[in-house]
C-alpha positions in Angstrom: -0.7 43.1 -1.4 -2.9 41.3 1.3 -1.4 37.9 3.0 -3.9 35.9 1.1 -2.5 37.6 -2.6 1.2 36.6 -1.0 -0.3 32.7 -0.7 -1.6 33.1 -4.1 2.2 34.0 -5.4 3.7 31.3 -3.4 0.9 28.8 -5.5 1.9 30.4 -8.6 5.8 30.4 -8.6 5.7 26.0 -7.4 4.0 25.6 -10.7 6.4 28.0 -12.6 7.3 25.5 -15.4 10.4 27.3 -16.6 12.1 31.1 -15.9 10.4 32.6 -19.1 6.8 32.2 -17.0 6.3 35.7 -15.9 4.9 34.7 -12.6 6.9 37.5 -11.0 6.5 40.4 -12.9 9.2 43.6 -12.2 6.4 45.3 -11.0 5.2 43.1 -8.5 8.9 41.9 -7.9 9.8 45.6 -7.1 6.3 45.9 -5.0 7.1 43.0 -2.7 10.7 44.4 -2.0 9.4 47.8 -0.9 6.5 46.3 1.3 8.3 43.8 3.1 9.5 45.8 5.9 6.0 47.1 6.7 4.5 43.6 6.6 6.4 41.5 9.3 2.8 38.6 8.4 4.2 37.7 5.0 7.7 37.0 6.7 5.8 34.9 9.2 4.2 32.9 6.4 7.6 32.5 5.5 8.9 31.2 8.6 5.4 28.9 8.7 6.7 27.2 5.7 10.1 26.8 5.9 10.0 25.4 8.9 7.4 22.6 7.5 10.1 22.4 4.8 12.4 21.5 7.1 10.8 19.1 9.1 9.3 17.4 6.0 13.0 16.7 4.6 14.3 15.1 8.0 10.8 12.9 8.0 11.5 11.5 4.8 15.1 11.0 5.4 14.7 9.5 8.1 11.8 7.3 8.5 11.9 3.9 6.5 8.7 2.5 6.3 5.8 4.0 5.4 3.5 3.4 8.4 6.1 5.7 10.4 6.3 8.0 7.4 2.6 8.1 7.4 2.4 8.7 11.2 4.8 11.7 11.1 3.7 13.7 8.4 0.3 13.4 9.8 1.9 14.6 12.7 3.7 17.1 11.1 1.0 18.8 9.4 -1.3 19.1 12.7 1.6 20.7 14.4 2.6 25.0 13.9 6.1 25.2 13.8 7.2 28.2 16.0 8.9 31.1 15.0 11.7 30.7 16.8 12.7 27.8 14.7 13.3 29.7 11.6 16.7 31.2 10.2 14.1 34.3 8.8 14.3 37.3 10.7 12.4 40.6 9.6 14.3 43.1 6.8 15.6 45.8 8.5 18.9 46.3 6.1 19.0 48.5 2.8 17.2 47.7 -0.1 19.8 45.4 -1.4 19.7 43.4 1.8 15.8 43.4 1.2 16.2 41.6 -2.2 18.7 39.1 -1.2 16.2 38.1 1.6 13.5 38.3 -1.0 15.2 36.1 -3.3 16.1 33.7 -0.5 12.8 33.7 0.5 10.7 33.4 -1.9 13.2 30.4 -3.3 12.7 28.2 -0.1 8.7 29.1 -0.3 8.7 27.2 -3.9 10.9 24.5 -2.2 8.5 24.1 0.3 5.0 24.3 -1.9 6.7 21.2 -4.0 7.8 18.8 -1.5 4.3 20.2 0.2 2.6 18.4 -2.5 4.9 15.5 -2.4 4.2 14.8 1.5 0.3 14.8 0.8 0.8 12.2 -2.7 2.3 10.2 0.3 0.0 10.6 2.6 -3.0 9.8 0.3 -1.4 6.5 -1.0 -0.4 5.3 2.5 -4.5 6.1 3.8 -5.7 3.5 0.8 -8.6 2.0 2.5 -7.4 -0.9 4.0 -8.4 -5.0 3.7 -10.7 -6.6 5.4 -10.9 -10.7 5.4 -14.4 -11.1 3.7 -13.4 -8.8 0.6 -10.2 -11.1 0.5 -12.4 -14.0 0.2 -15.5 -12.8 -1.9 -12.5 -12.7 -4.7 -11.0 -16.2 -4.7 -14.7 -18.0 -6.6 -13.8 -15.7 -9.9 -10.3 -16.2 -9.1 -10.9 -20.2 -9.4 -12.8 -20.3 -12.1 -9.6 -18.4 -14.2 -6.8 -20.6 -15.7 -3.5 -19.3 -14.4 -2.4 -18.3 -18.0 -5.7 -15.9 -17.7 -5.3 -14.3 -14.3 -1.0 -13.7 -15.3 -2.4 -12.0 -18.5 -4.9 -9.6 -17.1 -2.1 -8.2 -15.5 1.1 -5.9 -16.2 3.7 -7.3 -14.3 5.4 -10.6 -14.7 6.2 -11.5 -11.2 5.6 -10.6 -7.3 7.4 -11.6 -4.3 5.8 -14.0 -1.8 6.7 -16.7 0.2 5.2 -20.3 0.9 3.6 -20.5 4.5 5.3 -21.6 7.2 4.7 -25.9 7.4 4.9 -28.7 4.9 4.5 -26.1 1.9 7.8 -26.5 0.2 7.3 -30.7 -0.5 7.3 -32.7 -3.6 3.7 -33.9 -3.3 2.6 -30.4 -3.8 3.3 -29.9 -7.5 2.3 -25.8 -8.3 1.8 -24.9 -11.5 3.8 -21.0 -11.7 5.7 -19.3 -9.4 3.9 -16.5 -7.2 1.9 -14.9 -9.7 0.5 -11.0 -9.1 -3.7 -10.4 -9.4 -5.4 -7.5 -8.4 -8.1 -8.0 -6.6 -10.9 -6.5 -7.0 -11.7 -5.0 -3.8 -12.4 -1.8 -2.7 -8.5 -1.0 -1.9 -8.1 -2.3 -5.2 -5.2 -4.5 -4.1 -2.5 -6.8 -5.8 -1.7 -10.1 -4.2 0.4 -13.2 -4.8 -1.1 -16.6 -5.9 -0.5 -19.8 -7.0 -2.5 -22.5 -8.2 -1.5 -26.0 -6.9 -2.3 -30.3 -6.6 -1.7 -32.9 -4.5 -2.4 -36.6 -4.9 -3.7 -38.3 -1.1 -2.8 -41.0 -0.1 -6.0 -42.4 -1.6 -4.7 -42.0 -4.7 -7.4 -38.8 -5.6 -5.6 -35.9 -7.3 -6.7 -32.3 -5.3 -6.4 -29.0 -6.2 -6.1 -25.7 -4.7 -5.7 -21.8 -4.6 -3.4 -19.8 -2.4 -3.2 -16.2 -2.2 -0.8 -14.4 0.0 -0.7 -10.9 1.2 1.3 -8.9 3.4 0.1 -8.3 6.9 0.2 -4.3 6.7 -2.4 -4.5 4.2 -4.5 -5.4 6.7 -5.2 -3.2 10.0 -4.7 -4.8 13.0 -8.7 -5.5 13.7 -8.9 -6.9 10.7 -6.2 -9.4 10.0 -7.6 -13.0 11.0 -7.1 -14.7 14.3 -6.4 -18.4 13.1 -2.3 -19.2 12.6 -3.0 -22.4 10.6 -5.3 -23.2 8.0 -6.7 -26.2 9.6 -8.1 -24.3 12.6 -9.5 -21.2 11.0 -13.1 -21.0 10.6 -14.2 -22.0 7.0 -16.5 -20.0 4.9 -18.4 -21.7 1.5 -18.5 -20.1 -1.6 -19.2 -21.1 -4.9 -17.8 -19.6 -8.4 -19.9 -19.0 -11.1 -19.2 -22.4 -12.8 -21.0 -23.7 -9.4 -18.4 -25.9 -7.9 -18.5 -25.1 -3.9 -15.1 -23.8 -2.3 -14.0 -24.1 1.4 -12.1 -20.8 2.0 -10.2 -20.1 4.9 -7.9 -17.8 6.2 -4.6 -17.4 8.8 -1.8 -14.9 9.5 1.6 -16.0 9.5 4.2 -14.3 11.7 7.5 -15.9 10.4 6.6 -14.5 6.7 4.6 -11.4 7.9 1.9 -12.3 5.6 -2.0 -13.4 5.5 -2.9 -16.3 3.3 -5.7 -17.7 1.8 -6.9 -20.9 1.2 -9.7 -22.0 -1.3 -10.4 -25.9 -2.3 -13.1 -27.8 -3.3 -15.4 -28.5 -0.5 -17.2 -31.6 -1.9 -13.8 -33.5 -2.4 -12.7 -32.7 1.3 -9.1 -31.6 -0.3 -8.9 -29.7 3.3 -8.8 -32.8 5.2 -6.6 -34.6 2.6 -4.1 -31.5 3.0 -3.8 -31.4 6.6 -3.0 -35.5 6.4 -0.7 -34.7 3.6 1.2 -31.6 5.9 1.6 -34.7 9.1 2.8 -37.4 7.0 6.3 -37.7 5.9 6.5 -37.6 1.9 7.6 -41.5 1.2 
């Protein structure tokens, strides 16, 4: 049997479903037993695996979030464990020694294909592409034009946690309709976010309303995530919905709740002047 048939069993037995599968036939059980001694590369390939076994189980343990997680199986995977690592050393005992070490062996090997497999579904979900401003924003105009019973609906969870942005959010004169509500967006990260729909009467006496959408920081990579910390200083971009109503969007990061939100209010009714009065002026 060549290395390359070995990698082939090792594939096989971590998609054994149950002990009747005869991956491992007695021939090929009693083949492998009787060649291992003359082929000290399949006990290397072993060693190779077990010791990413290993290494795997103490990343996962041990790291908490998954940017770190991310970074250390990537790390992990680049790296060749050496051999001196491993608790494998080449059969050199009697035939009964051989199939303990066999057993042993090729048990750890399945061990290590599966949580092989797990470390990569990791991977691949922590490499979604990530955010960028602009997609953010291109959403809110068909987000607007939704009621919030409509965008809650179209989705499968009930709630999301999120928290107001750091200021004058949490104030009587801001009446919001629901609590954080989830949306996907649709982006090309296919993202959820948190949003609420909210109104405000001036001190004009004009009723304005307004979109917020919240999403953590980490969706965002670091050249990406916008520069402004308040919405009344970030640059405003103009879109209009379909209904054609045009929106002020703008955009800030927020270190206190780890988060980037967004902004989106009628333009022609300046409700973003209006709101930065109402966030200076103490509620009477």
């Amino acid at each position: 049997m060549k290395l390359t048939d070995l990698q082939n069993l090792m594939d096989e037995l971590a998609l054994q479903q149950s002990k009747n599968d005869e991956v491992l036939s007695a021939d090929r059980e009693q083949e492998i037993q009787e060649a291992l001694p003359n082929h000290p590369e399949w006990m290397e390939e072993m060693r190779t695996r077990d010791n990413f076994d290993r290494h795997l189980r103490h990343v996962l343990a041990e790291s908490p979030s998954t940017h770190d997680r991310k970074a250390k199986l990537l790390s992990l995977i680049a790296e060749t464990p050496a051999a001196s690592d491993s608790s494998y050393s080449i059969p050199a005992q009697p035939a009964t020694s051989h199939q303990r070490s066999r057993r042993r062996a090729l048990g750890l090997i399945t061990a290590s294909t599966l949580m092989f497999a797990v470390a990569i579904g990791i991977i691949l979900s922590s490499l979604s592409p990530a955010l960028s401003v602009a997609q953010v924003q291109d959403s809110l105009p068909q987000l607007w034009d939704r009621s919030t019973e409509e965008l809650m609906s179209a989705h499968e969870s009930a709630s999301i946690q999120a928290d107001l942005p750091t200021g004058e959010w949490n104030q009587s004169r801001i009446r919001y309709e629901e609590d954080w509500q989830p949306v996907r967006l649709k982006t090309a990260a296919d993202q959820v976010a948190a949003f609420r729909k909210f109104s405000f009467r001036s001190d004009r006496g004009v009723t304005h309303q307004g979109l917020l959408l919240s999403l953590p920081t980490s969706r965002f990579s670091a050249e990406q995530r916008p520069a402004a910390t308040s919405p009344f200083s970030a640059d405003i971009r103009y879109l209009s919905p379909p209904s054609g109503l045009t929106l002020a969007i703008v955009s800030w990061s927020d270190a206190q709740t780890d988060s980037v939100y967004f902004l989106a209010v009628p333009a022609e009714t300046r409700t973003l002047d209006a709101l930065d009065a109402l966030m200076y002026v103490n509620p009477v």
